[in-house]
C-alpha positions as CSV (number, residue, x, y, z in Angstrom):
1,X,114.3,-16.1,68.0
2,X,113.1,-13.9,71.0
3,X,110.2,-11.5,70.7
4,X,113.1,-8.5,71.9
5,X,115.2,-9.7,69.0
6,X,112.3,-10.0,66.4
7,X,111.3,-6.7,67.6
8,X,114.8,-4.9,67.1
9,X,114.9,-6.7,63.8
10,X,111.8,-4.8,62.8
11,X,112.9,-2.1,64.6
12,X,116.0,-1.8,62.4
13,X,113.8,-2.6,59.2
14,X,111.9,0.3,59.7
15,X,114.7,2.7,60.5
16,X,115.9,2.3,57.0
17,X,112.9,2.6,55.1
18,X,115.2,5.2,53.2
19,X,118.2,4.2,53.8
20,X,120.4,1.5,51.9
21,X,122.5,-1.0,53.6
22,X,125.0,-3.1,51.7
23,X,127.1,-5.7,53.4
24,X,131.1,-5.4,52.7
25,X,133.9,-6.7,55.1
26,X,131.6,-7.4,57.6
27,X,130.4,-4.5,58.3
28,X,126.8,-3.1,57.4
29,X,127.5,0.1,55.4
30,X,124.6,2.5,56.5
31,X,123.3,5.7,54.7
32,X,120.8,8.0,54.9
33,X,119.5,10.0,57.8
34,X,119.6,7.9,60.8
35,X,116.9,7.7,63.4
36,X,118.6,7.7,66.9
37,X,116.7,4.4,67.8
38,X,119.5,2.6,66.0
39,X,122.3,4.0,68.2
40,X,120.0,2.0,71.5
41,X,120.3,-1.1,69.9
42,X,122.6,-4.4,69.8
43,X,124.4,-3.3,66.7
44,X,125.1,0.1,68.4
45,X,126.9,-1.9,71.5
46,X,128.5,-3.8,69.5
47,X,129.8,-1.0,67.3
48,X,130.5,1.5,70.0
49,X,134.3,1.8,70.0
50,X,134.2,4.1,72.9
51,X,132.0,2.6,76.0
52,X,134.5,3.3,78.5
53,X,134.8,6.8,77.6
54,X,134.2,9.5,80.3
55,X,133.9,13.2,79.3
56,X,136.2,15.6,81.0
57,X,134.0,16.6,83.9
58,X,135.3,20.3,83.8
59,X,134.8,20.9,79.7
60,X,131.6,19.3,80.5
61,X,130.7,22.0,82.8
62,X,131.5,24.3,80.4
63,X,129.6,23.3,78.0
64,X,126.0,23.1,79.7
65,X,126.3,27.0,80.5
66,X,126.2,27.7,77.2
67,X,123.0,28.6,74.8
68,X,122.5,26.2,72.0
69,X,119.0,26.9,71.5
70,X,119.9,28.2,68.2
71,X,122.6,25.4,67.5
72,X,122.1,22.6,65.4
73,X,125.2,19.4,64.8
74,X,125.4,18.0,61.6
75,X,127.1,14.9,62.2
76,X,128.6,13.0,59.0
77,X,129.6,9.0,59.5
78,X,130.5,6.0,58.0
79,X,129.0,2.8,59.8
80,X,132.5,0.9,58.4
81,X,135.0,4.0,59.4
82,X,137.1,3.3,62.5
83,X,136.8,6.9,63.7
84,X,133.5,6.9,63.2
85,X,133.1,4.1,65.7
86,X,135.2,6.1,68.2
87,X,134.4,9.6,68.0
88,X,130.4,9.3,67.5
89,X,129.8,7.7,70.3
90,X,131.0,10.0,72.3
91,X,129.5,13.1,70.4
92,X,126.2,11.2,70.9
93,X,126.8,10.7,74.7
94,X,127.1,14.8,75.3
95,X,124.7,15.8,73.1
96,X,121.9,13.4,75.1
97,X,123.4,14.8,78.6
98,X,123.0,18.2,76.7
99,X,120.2,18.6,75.0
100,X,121.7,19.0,71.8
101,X,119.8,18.8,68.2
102,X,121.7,16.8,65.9
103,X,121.1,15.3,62.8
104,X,122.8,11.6,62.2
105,X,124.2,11.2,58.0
106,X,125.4,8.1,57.3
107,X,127.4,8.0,54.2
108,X,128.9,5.4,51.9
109,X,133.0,5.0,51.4
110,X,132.7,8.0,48.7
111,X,131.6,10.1,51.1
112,X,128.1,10.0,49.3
113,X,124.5,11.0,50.5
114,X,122.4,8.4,49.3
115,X,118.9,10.9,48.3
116,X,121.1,13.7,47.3
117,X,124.8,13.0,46.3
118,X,125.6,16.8,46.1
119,X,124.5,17.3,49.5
120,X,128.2,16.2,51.3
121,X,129.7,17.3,48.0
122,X,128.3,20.9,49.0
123,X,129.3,20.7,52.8
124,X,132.5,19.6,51.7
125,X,132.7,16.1,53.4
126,X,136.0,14.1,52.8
127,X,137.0,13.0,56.0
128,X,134.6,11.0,58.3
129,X,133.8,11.4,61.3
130,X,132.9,15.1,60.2
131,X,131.0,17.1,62.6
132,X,129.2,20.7,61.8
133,X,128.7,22.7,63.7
134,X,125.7,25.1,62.7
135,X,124.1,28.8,64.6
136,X,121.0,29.5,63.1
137,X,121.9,27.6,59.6
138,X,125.5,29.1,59.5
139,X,128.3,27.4,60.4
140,X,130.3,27.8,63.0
141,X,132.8,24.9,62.9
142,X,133.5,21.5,62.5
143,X,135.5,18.6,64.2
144,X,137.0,16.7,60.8
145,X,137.9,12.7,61.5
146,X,139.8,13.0,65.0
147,X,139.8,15.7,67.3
148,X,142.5,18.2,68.3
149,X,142.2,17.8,71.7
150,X,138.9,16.2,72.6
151,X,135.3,15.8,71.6
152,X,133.8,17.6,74.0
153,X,136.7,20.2,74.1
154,X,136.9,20.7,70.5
155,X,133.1,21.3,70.4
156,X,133.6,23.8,73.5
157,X,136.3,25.7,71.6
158,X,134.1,26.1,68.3
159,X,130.7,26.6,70.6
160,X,132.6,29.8,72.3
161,X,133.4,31.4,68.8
């Protein structure tokens, strides 16, 4: 084994220190509050469905002229949800290019927070990929499993409300 893989391995140990992991299908099932380490690792390339993805320039240019100082994304997944695998990628991708603050929730296929089961229960999480958007703690929108249009342009339309 290299020292870059032992490293990611520990890497990826760490990460989880509060997170649970339980093999099924294949697929690691991954809960907890993610550390965005884990999305620049192996695992995240291979479970990127959307590499080849390119924002639409124009939304894009929408979207950096507007404040988000005060704007925080809540972003709900499942590690073994198809969507998931498509639609966080790319919400990851703009909020780097952006500056955005977002907080990563992986949750299990009840929807379930793993330190505080009422938590998606109380933000009403039953479709994954769900994304929240919050100004100043209240919520503004959210993009629920698949967008209407587009990431970016659905995160535009609920950004300008």
């Amino acid at each position: 084994m290299s020292p870059k893989t032992i490293q990611q391995s520990l890497t990826f140990l760490f990460l989880f220190t509060f997170s649970t992991m339980h093999a099924q299908e294949n697929t690691p099932i991954i809960t907890g509050v993610m550390n965005d380490t884990l999305f620049q690792t192996e695992w995240y390339t291979q479970w990127n469905d959307a590499k080849d993805y390119q924002p639409n320039q124009e939304v894009l240019s929408k979207l950096t002229e507007l404040p988000t100082a005060s704007i925080q994304f809540m972003v709900y997944l499942g590690t073994w949800c198809d969507d998931s695998r498509k639609h966080v990628p790319v919400f990851l991708d703009l909020a780097r290019r952006l500056n955005w603050k977002y907080s990563l929730i992986g949750v299990n296929r009840e929807k379930e927070c793993p330190l505080d089961k009422k938590a998606c229960k109380s933000w009403d999480i039953l479709y994954l990929p769900t994304i929240v958007v919050l100004r100043d703690g209240v919520e503004l929108g959210r993009m629920v499993e698949t967008p209407k249009i587009s990431v970016e342009q659905d995160l535009l339309d609920i950004l300008r409300k």
